[in-house]
N, C-alpha and C positions, 0 to 999 in steps of 0.2 A: 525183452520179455519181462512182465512183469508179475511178483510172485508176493500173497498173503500168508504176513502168522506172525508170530510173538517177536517182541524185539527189550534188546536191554541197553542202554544205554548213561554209563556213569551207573546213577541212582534211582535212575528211572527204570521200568518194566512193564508194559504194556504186553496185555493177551492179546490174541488173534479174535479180530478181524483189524486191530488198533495201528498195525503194521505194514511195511509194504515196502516192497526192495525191487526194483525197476533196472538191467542193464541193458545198455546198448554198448558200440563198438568205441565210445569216448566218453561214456560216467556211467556212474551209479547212482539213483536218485534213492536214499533214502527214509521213508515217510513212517513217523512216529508222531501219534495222535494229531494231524493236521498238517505239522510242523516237516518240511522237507529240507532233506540236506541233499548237497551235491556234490560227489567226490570225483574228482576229472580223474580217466585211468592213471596221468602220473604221477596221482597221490595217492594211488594204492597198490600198498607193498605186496598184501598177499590176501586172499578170500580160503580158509583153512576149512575145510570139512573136518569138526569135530564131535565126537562119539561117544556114552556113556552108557552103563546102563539103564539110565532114566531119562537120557533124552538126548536129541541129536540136533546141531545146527552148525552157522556158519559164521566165525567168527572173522570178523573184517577190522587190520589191518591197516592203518593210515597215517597220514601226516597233515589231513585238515583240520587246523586249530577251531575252527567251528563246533566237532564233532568230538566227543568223549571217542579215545581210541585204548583198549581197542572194542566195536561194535559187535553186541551179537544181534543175528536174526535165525528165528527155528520157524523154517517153512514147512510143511507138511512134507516136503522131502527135496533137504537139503544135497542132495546126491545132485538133483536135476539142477540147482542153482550151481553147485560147483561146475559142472558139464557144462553148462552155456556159459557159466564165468571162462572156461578155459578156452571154447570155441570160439568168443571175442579176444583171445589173449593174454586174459587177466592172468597173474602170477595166482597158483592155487595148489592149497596143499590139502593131504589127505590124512589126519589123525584120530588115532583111535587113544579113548582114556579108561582106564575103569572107572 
């Protein structure tokens, strides 16, 4: 399933539409301004639904020296990415922050 919106990365940050985070049942594809990474599920520790006042996303967890870890992505509703990250089996947590 593949889902649009913001993404940050290290030093980078890109607005939505610039973003794109793709699961299946053996990776995570994902794509910041053109550029895609690809995380095999057992490089990923955990996909965190995380919560604030001001905005909500999905912070991603890893061990691909490719990728600045750890990644965020804020999809228009990061509930539904955590839910099909858990229905493929991904490890996923659910945090709320002020």
């Amino acid at each position: 399933m593949k889902f649009r919106g913001s993404a940050r990365l290290g030093f980078v940050h890109v607005t939505w539409p610039f973003a794109s985070l793709s699961l299946d049942e053996s990776e995570i594809r994902f794509s910041v301004l053109g550029q895609t990474y690809v995380l095999k599920k057992s490089e990923v520790r955990t996909l965190e639904y995380q919560a604030s006042f001001f905005s909500a996303g999905v912070r991603i967890v890893h061990s691909n020296p490719l990728l600045d870890s750890p990644a965020f992505f804020r999809p228009w509703s990061p509930q539904q990415v955590i839910a099909v990250a858990k229905k493929l089996g991904y490890p996923t947590i659910s945090t709320k922050r002020a």
